[in-house]
N, C-alpha and C positions, 0 to 999 in steps of 0.2 A: 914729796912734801904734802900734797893734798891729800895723800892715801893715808900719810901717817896721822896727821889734822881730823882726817873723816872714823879713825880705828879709834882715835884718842875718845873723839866725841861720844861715841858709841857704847864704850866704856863706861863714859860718865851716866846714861840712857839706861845703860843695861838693868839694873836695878828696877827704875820705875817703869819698865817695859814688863818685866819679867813680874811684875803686880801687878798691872791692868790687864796681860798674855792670859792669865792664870784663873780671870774671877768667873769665866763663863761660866754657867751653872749643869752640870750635868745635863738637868735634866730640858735643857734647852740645845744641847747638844753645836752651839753654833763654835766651831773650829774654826779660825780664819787665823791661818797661819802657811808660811810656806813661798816657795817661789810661785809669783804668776804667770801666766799661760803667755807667748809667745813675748816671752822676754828674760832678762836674767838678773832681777830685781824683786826681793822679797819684802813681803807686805810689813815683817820686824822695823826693817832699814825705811821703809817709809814714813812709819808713826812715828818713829827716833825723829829723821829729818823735820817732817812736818809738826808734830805738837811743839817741840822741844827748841822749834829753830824758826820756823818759816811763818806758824800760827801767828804768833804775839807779831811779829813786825807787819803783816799783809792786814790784822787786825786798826791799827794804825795809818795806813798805806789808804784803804778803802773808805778814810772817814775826813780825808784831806778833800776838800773843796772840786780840785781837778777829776777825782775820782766818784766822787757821790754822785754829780749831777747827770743823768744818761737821758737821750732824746728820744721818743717812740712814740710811733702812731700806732694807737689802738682801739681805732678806729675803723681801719684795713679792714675790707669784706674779705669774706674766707672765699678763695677762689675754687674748692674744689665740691661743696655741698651746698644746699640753701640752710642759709642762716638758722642756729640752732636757739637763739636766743641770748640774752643776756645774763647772766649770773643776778639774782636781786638781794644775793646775802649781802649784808652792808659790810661785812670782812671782805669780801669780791674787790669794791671801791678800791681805786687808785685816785689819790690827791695832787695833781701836779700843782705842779712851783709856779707860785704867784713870778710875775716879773722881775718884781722889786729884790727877790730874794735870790736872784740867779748871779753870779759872778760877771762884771763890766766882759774881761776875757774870753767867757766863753759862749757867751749870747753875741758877741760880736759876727758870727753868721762866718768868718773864715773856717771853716771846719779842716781844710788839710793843713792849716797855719799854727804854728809854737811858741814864736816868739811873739817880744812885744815889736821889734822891729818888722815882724811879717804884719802886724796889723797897723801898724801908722800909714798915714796920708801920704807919705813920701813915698811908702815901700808900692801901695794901691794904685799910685801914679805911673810909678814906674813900669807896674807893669802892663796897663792901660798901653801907655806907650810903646812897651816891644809889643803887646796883642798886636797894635794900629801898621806897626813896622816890619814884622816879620814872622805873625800867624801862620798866616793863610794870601798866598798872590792877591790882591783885589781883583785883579784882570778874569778871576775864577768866576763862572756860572754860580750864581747862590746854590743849585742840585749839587757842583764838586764841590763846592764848600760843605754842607751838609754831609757829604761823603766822604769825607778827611774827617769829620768829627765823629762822626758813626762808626770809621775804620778804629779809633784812637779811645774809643766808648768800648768796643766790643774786645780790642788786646786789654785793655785794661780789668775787664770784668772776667776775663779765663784766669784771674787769680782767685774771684773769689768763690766763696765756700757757698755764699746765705745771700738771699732775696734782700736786701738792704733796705731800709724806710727810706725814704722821699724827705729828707731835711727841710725842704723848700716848702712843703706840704702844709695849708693851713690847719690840721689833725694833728702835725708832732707836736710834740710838747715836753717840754723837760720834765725832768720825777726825779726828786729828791728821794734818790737807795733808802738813806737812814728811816725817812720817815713812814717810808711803804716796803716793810721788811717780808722776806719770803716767808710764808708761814702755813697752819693748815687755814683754809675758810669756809670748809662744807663742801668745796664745789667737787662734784662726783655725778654717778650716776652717766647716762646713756652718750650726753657729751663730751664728756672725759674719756669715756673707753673710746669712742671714735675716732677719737684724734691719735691715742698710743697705738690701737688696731690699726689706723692707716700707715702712721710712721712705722710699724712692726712690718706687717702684712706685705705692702704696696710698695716699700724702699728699703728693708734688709734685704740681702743677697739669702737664697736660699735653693735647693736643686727641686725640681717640680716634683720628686717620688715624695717630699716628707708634709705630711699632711698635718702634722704637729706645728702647734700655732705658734710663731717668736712672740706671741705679745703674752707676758705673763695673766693678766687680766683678762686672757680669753678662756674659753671653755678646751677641755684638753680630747680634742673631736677623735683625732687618729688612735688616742689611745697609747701613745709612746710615751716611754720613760724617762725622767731629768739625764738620766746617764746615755740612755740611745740620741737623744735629742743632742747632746754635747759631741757624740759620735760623729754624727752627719756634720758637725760644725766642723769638727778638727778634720771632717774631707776636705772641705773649701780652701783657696789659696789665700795664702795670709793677707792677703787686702783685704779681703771679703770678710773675713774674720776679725781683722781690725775693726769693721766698719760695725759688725753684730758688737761687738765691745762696747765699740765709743756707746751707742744708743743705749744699751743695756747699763753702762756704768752710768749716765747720766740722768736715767731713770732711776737709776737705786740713791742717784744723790740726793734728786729731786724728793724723793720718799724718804730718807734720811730726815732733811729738811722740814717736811709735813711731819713725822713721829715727833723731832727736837722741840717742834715750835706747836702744836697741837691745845686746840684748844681746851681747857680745862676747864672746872667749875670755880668761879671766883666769889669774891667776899661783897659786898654791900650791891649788886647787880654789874661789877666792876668784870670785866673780861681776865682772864689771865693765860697764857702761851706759858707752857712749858713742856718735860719729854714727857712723852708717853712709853712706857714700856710694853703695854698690850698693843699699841699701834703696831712699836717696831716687830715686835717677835710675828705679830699676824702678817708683814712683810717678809719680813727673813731668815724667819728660825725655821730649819729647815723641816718638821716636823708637820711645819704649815705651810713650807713651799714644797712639795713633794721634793726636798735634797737641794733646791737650786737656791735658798736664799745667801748663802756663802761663797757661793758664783755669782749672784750678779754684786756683792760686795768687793768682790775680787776687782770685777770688771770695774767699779768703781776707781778703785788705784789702777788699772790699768790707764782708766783715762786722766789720773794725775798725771802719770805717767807722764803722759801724749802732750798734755800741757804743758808742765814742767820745762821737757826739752824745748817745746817751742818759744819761751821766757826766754829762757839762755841760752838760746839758738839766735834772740833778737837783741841781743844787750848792748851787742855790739851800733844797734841804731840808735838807742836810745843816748848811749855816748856822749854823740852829735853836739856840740853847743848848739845847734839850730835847735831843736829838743830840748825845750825849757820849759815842759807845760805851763804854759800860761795861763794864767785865768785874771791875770790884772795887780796881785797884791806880790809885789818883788821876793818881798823875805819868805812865804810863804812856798811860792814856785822853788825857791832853791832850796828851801827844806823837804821839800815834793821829791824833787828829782832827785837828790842827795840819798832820801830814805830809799827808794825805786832802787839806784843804784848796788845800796847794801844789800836788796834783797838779792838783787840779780847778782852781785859776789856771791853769797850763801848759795844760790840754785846752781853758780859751776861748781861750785865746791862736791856737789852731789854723783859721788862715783858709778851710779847703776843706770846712766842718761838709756833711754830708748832711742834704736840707731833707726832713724829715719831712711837710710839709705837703705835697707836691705827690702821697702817698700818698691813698688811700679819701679824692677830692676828686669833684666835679663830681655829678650827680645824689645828692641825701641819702638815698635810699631805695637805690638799687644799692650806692650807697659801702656803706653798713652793712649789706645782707646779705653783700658781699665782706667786709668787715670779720671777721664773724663768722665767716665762712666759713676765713677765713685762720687765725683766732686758735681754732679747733675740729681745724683738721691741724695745726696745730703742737702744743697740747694732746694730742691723740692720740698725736704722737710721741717726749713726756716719759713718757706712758705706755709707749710700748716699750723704754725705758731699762730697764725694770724685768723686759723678757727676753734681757738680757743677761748670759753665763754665766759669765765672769769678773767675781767682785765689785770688782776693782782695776777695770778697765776701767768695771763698771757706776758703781763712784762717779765718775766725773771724767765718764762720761756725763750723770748725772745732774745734776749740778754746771754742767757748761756748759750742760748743755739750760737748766735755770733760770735758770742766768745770766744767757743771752739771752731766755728770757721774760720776766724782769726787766727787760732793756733795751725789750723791748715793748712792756710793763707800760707802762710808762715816756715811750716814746715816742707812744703811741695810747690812753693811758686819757682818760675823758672829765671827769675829775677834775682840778682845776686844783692844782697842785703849788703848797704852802704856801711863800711868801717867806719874810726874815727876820721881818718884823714880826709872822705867824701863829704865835702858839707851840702852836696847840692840836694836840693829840695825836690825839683822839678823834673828827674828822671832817674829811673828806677825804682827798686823798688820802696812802698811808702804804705802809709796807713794812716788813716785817718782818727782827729780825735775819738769820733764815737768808736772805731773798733779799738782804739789801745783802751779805754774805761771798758769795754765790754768784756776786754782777755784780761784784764785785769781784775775785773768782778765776778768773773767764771770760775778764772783758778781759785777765787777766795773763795768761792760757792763748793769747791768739791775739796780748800784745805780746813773749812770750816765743818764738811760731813765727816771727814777723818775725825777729825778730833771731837764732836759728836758719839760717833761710834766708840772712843774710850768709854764717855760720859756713860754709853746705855750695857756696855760691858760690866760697868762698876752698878747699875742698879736694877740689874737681871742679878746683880750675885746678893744685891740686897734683899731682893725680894723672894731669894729663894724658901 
């Protein structure tokens, strides 16, 4: 039934696929077509999915009240350099959310709380009460008490992916998405490369003979080839190679993003964002990436991919009547969760899922020191979002880092995810509101570079 549903659709696609497949311009030479690398899902069946089905409803989805408002300190000293300074471009600026403007629901300070019965007086009471009754023994030393929380801090945190903001923190602050949109703002130059060279360098997996640099914005020292360099990659065991993916798709999305939204020359001294075509091609025509800018495109959908499944791998929580996001306005919340729903129908509907299982398999004692190992570099690399010197830049860093450590979260915790019939709140596995806004604004981040990339297919053929 779903196979015949997903060939039907496809059908209908085929046409306005086989026109934007078409317009690349010779002499830009960018081919992005085909199955991608360790998986069995071609980059056709994604555009179909995504422009055609998933765009327009996540467009809608991301401008809903529950969704816009995300919380972030950026503020956060970069833990691993002395401070490079601050961005002074006034595009740099992040505007956070007056008070007044923030949703009753979701400034209410419950952060792992959904409904409106988790935030009343009665429900706060009650649990006041079992804290007082059957915590923690009183009879304990304040030290084993401290030690029951620390124990119950530290199982909980081997789920996640990313160095999380401090909620409590007088530095967070709410940021209205819509109004502080990802875009280009000048910020480049010696600080910007430090941050991708460390994330590149210092936490992709690589074997110590290749002296060729992962960070594409480095100097090409070894002297290897896009194609030798891809070599050594397809040595490594597919974790490892996952992990070179994720980073590399999320860079090209990020650059996507900068090309789409770039800033232009405007009319009466007025600013104006729109795509730049000399951006994009000086990123990824391969002509200008010595062959690799249609590999880190690729990688790009690889990490829809990776998303995707993790969406409708969790649908089944979102289910939950506990899971009502809340934010205070009744009619609203069930229009939220209602659309949320349909998408999450549309994403099982998607025949090519990436099988998480065939990851951290085979020996249980290697799997899960890799495991760890995986989920301690990418952790690390949530942490150097926080030395990035544009705070525009750093939120939407931050944002997507989460995002997809939420999808990690997600896909790799050893917590079995609550069905419909589990209403319980308070054990197992869970997510809080900042990470479901965050995996929700990530995926829209990389189903929004898809469909970008039609846009700059159709004006590279214009401008030929």
């Amino acid at each position: 039934m779903v196979k015949a549903a997903w060939e039907s659709f496809c059908k209908a696609t085929h046409i306005l696929l086989l026109l934007t497949l078409t317009l690349t311009p010779s002499g830009s030479r960018l081919q992005l077509t085909g199955v991608l690398d360790d998986c069995f899902c071609d980059v056709e069946s994604i555009d179909a999915f995504n422009n055609y089905k998933i765009f327009p409803k996540l467009q809608k989805l991301q401008a809903r009240d529950y969704f816009r408002y995300y919380m972030a300190n950026l503020k956060r000293p970069c833990p691993f350099w002395a401070d490079d300074g601050h961005c002074s471009i006034k595009d740099c600026h992040v505007e956070p959310c007056p008070e007044s403007k923030i949703p009753v629901g979701i400034k209410s300070g419950n952060y792992n709380k959904y409904s409106s019965a988790a935030n009343s007086e009665e429900h706060l009471e009650a649990c006041e009460q079992a804290n007082e009754l059957g915590a923690v023994n009183s009879t304990l030393s304040n030290q084993s008490k401290e030690a029951f929380i620390a124990w119950a801090r530290y199982d909980d945190a081997q789920d996640h992916f990313c160095e999380l903001d401090d909620e409590r923190s007088p530095d967070a602050q709410y940021v209205d998405l819509l109004l502080n949109p990802e875009r280009y703002t000048g910020y480049k130059g010696p600080s910007a490369w430090r941050v991708w060279n460390s994330i590149y360098e210092e936490n992709c997996f690589k074997p110590r003979s290749v002296y060729r640099p992962l960070n594409p914005l480095g100097p090409n020292i070894g002297g290897e080839s896009g194609e030798s360099f891809y070599e050594w990659l397809e040595g490594l065991c597919l974790e490892k190679r996952v992990f070179y993916r994720l980073i590399s798709g999320l860079h090209a999305s990020i650059n996507l993003h900068l090309s789409a939204k770039y800033l232009l020359e405007g009319t009466w001294g007025e600013p104006r964002w729109g795509p730049n075509p000399n951006e994009f091609k000086t990123r990824f025509d391969p002509a200008e990436t010595k062959g690799e800018g249609p590999r880190r495109l690729k990688n790009l959908y690889f990490l829809y991919l990776i998303e995707l499944r993790a969406l409708s791998k969790v649908s089944s929580y979102f289910e939950r009547s506990i899971v009502d996001l809340y934010t205070g306005n009744m009619k609203e919340d069930v229009e939220t969760k209602n659309l949320l729903l349909d998408i999450f129908k549309d994403m099982q509907s998607f025949p090519m899922h990436f099988d998480e299982k065939s990851m951290f398999a085979g020996n249980k004692k290697e799997a899960k020191s890799l495991k760890e190992e995986f989920r301690l570099h990418f952790k690390n690399i949530s942490r150097i979002m926080d030395c990035v010197g544009c705070d525009k830049c750093r939120l939407w860093g931050k944002l997507q880092t989460q995002g997809l450590g939420t999808a990690l979260k997600i896909l790799f915790s050893e917590k079995e995810i609550q069905s419909l019939s589990e209403n319980s709140s308070s054990k197992g596995f869970q997510l809080t509101r900042q990470e479901i806004v965050a995996l929700i604004n990530s995926f829209g981040r990389l189903s929004t570079s898809i469909k970008e990339l039609q846009t700059f297919k159709i004006l590279l053929h214009d401008n030929r």
